[in-house]
C-alpha positions as CSV (number, residue, x, y, z in Angstrom):
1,X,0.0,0.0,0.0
2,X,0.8,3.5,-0.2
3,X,3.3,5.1,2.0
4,X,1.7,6.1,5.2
5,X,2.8,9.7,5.1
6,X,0.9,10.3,2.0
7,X,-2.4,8.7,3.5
8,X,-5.1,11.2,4.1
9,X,-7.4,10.6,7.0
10,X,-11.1,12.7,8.0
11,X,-13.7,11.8,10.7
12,X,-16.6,13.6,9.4
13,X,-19.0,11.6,7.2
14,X,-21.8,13.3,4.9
15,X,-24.2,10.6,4.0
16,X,-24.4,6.8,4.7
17,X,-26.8,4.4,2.0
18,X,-26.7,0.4,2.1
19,X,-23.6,0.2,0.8
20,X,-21.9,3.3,0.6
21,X,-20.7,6.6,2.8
22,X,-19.8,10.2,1.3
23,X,-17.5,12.7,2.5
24,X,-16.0,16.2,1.5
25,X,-12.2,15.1,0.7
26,X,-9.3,16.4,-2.2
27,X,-7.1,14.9,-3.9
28,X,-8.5,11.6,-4.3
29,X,-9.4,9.6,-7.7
30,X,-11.8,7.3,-8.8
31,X,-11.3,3.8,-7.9
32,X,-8.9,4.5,-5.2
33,X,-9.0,2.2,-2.3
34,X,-10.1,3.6,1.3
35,X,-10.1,1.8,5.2
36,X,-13.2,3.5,6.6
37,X,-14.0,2.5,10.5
38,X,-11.5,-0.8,10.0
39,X,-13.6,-1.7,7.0
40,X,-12.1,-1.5,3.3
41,X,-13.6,0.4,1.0
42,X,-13.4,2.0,-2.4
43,X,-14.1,5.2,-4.5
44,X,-17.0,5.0,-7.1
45,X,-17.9,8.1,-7.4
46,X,-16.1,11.9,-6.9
47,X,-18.7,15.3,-8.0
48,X,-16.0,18.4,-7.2
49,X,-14.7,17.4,-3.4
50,X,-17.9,15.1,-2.8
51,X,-16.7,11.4,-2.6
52,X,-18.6,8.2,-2.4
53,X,-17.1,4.9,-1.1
54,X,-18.5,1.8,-1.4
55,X,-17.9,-0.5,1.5
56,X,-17.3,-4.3,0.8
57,X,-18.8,-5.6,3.9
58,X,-21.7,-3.2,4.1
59,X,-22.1,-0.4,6.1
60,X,-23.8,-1.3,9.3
61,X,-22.8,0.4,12.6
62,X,-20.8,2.9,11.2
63,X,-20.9,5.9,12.8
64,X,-21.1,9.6,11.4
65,X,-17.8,10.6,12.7
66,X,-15.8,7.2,11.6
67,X,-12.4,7.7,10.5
68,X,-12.0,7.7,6.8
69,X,-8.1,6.9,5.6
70,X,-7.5,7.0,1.6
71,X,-5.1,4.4,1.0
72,X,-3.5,6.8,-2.0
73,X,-4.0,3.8,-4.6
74,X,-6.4,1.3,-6.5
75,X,-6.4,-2.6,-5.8
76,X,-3.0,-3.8,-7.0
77,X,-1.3,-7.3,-7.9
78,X,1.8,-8.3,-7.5
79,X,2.8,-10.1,-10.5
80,X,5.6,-12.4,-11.5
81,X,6.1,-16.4,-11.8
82,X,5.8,-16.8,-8.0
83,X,1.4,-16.4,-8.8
84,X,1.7,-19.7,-10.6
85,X,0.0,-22.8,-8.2
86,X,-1.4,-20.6,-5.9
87,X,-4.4,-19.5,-4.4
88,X,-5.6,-16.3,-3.4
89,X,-8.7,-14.2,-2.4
90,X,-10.3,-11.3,-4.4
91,X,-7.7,-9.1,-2.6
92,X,-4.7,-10.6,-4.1
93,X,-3.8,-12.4,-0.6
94,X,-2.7,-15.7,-0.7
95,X,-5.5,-18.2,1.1
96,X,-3.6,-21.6,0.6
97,X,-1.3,-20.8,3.6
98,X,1.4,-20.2,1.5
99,X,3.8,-16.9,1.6
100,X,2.4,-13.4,0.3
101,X,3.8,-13.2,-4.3
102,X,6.8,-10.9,-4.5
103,X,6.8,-9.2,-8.0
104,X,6.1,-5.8,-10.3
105,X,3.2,-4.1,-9.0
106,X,-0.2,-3.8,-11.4
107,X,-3.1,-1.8,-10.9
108,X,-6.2,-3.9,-11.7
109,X,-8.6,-3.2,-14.2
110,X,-7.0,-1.3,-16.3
111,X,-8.1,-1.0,-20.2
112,X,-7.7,-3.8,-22.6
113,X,-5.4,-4.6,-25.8
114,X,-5.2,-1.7,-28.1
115,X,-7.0,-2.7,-31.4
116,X,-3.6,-1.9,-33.3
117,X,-1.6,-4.2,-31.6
118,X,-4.5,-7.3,-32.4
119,X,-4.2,-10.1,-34.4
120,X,-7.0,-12.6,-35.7
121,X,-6.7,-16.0,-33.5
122,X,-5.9,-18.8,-35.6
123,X,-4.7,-21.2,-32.8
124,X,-6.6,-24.2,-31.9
125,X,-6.8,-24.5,-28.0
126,X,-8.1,-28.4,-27.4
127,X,-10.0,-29.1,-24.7
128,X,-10.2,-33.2,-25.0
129,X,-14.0,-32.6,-24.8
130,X,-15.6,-33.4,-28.3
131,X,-18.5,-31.5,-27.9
132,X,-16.1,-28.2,-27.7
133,X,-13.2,-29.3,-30.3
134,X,-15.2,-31.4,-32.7
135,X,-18.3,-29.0,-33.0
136,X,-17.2,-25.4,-31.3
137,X,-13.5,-25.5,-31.6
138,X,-12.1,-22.9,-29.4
139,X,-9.0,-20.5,-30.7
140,X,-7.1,-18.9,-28.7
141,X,-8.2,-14.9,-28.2
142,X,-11.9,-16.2,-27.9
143,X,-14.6,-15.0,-25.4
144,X,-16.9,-17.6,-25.1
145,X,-19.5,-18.7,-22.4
146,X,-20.8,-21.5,-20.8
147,X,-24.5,-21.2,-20.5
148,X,-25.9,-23.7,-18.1
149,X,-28.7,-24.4,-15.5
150,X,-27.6,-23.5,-12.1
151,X,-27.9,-28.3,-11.2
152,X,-25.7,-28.6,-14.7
153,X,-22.2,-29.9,-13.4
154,X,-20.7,-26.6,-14.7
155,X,-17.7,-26.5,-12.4
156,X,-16.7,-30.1,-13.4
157,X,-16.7,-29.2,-16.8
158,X,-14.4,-26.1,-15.9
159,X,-12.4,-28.1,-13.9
160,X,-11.7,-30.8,-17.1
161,X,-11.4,-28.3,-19.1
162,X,-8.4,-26.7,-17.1
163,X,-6.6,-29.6,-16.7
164,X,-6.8,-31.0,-20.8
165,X,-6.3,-27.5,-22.3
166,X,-3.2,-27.3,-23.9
167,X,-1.7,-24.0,-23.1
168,X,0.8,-21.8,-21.1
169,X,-1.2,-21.0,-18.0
170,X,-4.9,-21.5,-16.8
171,X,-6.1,-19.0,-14.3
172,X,-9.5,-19.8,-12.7
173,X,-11.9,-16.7,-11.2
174,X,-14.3,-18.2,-8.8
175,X,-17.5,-16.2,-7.6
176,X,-19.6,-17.1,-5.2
177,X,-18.4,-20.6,-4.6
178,X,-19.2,-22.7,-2.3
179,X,-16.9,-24.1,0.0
180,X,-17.4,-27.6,-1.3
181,X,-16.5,-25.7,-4.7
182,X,-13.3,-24.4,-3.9
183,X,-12.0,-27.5,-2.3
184,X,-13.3,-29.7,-5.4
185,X,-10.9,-27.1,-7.4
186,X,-7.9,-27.3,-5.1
187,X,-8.3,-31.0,-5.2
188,X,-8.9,-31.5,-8.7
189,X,-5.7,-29.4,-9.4
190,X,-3.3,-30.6,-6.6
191,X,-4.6,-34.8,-7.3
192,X,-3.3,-33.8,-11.2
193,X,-0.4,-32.6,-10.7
194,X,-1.0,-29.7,-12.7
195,X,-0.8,-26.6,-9.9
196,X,2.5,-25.5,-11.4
197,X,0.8,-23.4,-14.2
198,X,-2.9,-22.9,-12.6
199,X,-3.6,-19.5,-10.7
200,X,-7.0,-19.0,-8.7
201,X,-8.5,-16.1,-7.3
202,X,-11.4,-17.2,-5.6
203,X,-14.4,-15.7,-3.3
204,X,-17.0,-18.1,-1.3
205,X,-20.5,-17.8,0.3
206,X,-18.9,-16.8,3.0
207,X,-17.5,-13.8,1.8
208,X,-19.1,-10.8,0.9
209,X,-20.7,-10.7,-2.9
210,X,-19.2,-7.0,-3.8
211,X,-15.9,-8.8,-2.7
212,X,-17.1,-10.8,-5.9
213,X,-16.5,-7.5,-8.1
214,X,-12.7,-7.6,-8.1
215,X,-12.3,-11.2,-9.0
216,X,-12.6,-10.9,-13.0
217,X,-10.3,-7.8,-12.7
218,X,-7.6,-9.8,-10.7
219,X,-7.9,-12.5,-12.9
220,X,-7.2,-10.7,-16.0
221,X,-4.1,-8.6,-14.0
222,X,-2.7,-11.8,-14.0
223,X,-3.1,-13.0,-17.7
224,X,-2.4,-10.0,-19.0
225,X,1.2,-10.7,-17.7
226,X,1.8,-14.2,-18.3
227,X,0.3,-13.2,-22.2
228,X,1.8,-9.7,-22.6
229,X,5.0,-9.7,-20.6
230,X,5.7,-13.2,-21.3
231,X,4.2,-14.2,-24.6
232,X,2.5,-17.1,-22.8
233,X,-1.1,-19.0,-23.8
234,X,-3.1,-17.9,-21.2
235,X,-6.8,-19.6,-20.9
236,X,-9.2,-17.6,-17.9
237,X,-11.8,-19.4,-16.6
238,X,-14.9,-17.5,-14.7
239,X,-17.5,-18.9,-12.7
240,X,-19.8,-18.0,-12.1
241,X,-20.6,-14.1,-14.1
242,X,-24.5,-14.9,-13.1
243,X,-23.2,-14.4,-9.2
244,X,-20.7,-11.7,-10.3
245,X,-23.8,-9.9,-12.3
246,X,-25.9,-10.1,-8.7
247,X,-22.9,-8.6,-7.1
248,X,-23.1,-5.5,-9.0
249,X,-27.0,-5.6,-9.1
250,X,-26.9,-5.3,-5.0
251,X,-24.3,-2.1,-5.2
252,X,-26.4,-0.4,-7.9
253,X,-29.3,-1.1,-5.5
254,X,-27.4,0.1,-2.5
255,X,-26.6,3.0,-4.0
256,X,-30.5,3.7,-5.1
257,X,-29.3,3.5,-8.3
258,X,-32.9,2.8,-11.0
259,X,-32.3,-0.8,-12.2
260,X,-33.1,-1.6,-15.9
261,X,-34.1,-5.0,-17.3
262,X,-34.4,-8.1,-14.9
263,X,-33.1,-5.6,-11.7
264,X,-29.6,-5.3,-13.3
265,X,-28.0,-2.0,-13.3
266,X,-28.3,-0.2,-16.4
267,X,-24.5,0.0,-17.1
268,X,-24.5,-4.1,-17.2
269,X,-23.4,-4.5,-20.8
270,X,-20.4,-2.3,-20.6
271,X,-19.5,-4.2,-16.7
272,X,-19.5,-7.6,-18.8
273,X,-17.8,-5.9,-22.1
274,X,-14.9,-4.6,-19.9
275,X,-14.0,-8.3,-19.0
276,X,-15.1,-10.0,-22.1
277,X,-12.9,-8.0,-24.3
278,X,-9.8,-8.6,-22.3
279,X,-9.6,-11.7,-24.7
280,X,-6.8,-11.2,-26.9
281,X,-4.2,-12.9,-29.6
282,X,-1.1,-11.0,-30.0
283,X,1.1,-10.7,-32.7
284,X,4.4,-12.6,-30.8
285,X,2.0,-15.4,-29.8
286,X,1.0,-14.4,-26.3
287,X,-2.9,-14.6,-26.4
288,X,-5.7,-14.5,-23.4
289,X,-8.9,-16.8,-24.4
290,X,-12.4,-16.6,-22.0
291,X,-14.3,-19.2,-21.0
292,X,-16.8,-18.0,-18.4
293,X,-19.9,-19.8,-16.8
294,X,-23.2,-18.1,-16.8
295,X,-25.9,-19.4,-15.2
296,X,-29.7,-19.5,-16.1
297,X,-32.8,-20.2,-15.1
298,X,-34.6,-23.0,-16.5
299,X,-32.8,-22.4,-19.9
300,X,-34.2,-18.8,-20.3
301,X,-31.4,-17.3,-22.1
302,X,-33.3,-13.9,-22.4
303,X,-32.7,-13.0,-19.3
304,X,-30.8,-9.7,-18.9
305,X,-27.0,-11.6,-18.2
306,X,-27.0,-14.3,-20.8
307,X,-29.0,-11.4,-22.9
308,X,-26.1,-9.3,-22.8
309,X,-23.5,-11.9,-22.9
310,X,-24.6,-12.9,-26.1
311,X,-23.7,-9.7,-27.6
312,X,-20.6,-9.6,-26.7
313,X,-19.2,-13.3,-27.0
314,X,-17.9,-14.9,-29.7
315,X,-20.5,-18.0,-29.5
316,X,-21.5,-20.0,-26.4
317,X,-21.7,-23.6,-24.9
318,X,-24.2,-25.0,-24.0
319,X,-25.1,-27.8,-21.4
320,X,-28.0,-30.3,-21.4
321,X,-29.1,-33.6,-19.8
322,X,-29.2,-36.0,-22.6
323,X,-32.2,-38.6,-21.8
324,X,-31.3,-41.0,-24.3
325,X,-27.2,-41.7,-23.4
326,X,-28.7,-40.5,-19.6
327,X,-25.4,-37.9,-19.7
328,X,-24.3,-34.4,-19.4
329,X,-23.6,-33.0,-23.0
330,X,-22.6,-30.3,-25.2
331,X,-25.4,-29.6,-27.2
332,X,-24.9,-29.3,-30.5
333,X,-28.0,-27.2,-31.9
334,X,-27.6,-24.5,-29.4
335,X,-24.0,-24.1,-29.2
336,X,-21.8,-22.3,-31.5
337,X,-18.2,-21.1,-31.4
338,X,-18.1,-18.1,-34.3
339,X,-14.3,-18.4,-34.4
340,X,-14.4,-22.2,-35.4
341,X,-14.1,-21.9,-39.5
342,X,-10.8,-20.0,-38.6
343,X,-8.7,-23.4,-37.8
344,X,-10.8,-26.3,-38.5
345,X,-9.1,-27.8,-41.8
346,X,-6.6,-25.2,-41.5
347,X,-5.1,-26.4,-38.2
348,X,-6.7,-29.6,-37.6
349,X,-7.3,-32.7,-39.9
350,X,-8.9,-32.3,-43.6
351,X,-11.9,-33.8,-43.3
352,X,-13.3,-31.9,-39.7
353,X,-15.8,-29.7,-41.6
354,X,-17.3,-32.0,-43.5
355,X,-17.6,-34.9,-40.6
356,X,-18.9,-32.1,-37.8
357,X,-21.9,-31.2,-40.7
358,X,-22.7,-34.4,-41.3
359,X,-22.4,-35.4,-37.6
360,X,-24.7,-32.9,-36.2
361,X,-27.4,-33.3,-39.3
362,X,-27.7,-37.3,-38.6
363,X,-28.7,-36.4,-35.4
364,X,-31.3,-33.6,-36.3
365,X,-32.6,-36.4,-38.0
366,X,-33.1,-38.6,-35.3
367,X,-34.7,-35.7,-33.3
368,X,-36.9,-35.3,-36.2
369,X,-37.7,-39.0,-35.8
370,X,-38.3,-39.1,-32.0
371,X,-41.0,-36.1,-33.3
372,X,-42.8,-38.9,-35.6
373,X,-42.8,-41.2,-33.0
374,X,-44.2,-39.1,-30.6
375,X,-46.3,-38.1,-32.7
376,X,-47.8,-41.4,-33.4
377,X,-46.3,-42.0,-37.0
378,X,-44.6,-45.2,-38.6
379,X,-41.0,-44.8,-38.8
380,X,-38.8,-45.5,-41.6
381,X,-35.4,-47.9,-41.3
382,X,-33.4,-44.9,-41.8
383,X,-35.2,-43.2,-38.6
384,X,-34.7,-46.1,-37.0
385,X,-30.7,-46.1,-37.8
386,X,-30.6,-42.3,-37.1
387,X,-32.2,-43.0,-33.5
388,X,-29.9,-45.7,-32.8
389,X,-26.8,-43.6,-34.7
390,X,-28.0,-40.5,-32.0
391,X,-27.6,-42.9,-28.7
392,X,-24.1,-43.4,-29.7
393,X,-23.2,-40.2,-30.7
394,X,-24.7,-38.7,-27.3
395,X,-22.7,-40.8,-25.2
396,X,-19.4,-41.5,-27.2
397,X,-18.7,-38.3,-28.7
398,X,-21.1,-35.3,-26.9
399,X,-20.9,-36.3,-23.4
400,X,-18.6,-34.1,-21.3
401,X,-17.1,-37.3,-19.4
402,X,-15.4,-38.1,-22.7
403,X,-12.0,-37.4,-23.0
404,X,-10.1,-37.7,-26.5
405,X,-7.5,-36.2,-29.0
406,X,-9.2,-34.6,-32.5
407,X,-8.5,-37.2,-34.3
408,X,-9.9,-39.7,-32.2
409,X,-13.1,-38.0,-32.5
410,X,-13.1,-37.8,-35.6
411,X,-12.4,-41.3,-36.0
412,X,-15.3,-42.1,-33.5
413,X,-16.6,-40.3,-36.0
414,X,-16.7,-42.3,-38.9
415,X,-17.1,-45.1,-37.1
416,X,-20.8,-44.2,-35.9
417,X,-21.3,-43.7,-40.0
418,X,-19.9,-46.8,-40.9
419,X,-22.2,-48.8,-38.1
420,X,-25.4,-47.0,-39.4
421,X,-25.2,-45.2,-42.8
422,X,-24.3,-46.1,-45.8
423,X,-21.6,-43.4,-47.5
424,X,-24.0,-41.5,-49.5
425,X,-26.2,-40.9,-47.1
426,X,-23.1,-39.0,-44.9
427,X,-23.4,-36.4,-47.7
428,X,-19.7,-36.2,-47.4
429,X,-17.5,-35.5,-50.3
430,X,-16.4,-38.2,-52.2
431,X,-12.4,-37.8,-51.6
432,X,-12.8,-37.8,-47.8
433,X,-15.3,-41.0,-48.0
434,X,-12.4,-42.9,-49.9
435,X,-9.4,-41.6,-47.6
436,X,-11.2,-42.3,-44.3
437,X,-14.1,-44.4,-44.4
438,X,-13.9,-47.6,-42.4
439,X,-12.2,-50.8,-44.2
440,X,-14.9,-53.7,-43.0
């Protein structure tokens, strides 16, 4: 923190809301951190000498004349290879009982990549997870979301996907977790052996939710030096932006602020664009990709957070129960990665376009067929192969428990076509249908 002789103290408070206290002070900026009656707080607003602070832990029991010291700086992270395997709280502070970082210190939250110095991604980043890589690759310097129901298994899938990604660093921003959340994390990781290049910045139930705020911000701090500073592959994982989108829905309140749409604040779009476009590919390699979680309700993805998250995203993923295979999947008529076209072919095998198409139209088919059958109508042999064709597909290739390379996918692949189809009805061109069609 600042040096103490430039730390400015007063004792005579103006106003006190919910979640914030005002007070005549100079010299103080926006965003600046403050300790008001023992309890750290920060600047969100200054009008001439009038200052606002918002309190993290609320503002009960604070009295009129509490003592108000400006800390002379923003929240900071110290940054440097020492971050890598460790834990740490919204602050910065290390919570796995290990030593405080040593390193260069960042403000957080500070604006993202100049457009000049961006470059179009055109790296694959594979997740092992068929339903991402075979349908909705993912290249590095892509925003992309997880849209899931608040039972979906969303933090496994996070979790899998952290440990299979092949790149420099993963750094994991956890809001509103549980506790049986962050100890499924620090497991997961430590039982892997794969703490030496994944960074966490987490904040529980048990904290408070504007705590939640900083957590994206420290996240990106982080990756923006392992990317920028070090030219490393940096993949962020957030979860959950539903909870982090509450968080700043109780401030706005607090502060009687008029919510918009669905009780968010009306300045939600450009809260979830400041993160979101953090997601970069440099030109010497160094790239920061963004795969957050966002909650819904009962899959209503109009909601105000998904709503807006849509705009801004490159795609999402999507998460269903599968009835037929009776698994968690990645579904592949609601999900879409907008970024895929750029590598698949181009950095993966030949024939990945063509067998993905004819992959996810076999089973619109056999969705179409369940509809006949429901519908009380006879079904054809070729329904009944599609139906049979979609079981397999579900639980061999879709389901998030299944973990294998590209090419072993698309091998799967052509192996469901083989079983049930003959080659013409793939629709796949001819020269792929000779080079990799099953030999009986």
């Amino acid at each position: 923190m600042a040096n103490k002789a430039y730390q400015k103290t007063y004792t005579q408070l103006e106003a006190i809301t919910k979640a914030t206290v005002s007070l005549r002070a100079q010299g103080v900026s926006n965003d600046e951190l403050a300790v008001v009656d023992g309890r750290l707080a920060q600047v969100v607003k200054t009008k001439g000498d009038l200052v606002t602070l918002q309190i993290f832990s609320g503002t009960e029991g604070i009295p009129t004349d509490a003592a108000v010291t400006f800390l002379g700086e923003p929240p900071v992270l110290k940054v440097s290879e020492g971050l890598s395997g460790r834990f740490f709280d919204a602050y910065g502070h290390p919570i796995d009982g290990g030593p405080e970082v040593e390193g260069e210190v960042r403000q957080i939250g500070g604006p993202s990549v100049n457009p000049y110095k961006r470059r179009q991604p055109s790296e694959i980043i594979p997740t092992g997870i068929a339903g991402i890589d075979l349908n909705n690759t993912l290249v590095s310097g892509q925003k992309i979301p997880f849209f899931a129901d608040a039972d979906q298994p969303y933090n496994n899938v996070m979790a899998q996907v952290a440990l299979r990604a092949d790149v420099d660093k993963i750094i994991l921003g956890g809001m509103g977790l549980s506790n049986d959340d962050y100890l499924y994390f620090k497991h997961e990781f430590e039982s892997a052996g794969a703490l030496d290049k994944i960074i966490s910045f987490v904040n529980t139930t048990e904290q408070p939710p504007v705590e939640r705020l900083l957590i994206p911000d420290m996240a990106l701090t982080a990756a923006e030096y392992f990317a920028v500073d070090r030219n490393e592959k940096v993949l962020v994982l957030l979860t959950d932006m539903t909870l982090y989108a509450d968080a700043l829905s109780i401030v706005s309140n607090r502060m009687d602020q008029i919510p918009s749409k669905d009780s968010m604040p009306g300045s939600l779009y450009s809260d979830l664009a400041k993160i979101y476009e953090k997601a970069v590919q440099l030109p010497d390699g160094g790239s920061i990709t963004i795969i957050a979680v966002t909650t819904i309700n009962d899959g209503d993805i109009t909601h105000a957070i998904p709503d807006n998250t849509g705009y801004i995203t490159e795609g999402q993923l999507y998460l269903r129960n599968d009835p037929d295979s009776g698994k968690v999947i990645i579904d592949p008529f609601r999900s879409l990665s907008r970024l895929k076209q750029l590598v698949q072919g181009k950095k993966t095998r030949e024939d990945h376009s063509q067998v993905m198409n004819a992959s996810v139209r076999l089973y619109s088919d056999a969705q179409n067929a369940k509809t006949k059958l429901e519908n009380g109508f006879d079904l054809s042999d070729y329904d009944l192969r599609c139906l049979d064709y979609a079981k397999d597909y579900a639980s061999e290739i879709l389901a998030i428990d299944v973990n294998i390379d590209l090419n072993g996918m698309l091998d799967t692949a052509w192996k469901l076509f083989a079983k049930y189809f003959t080659p013409a009805e793939t629709g796949i061109k001819q020269k792929f249908i000779d080079t990799y069609w099953p030999a009986k």
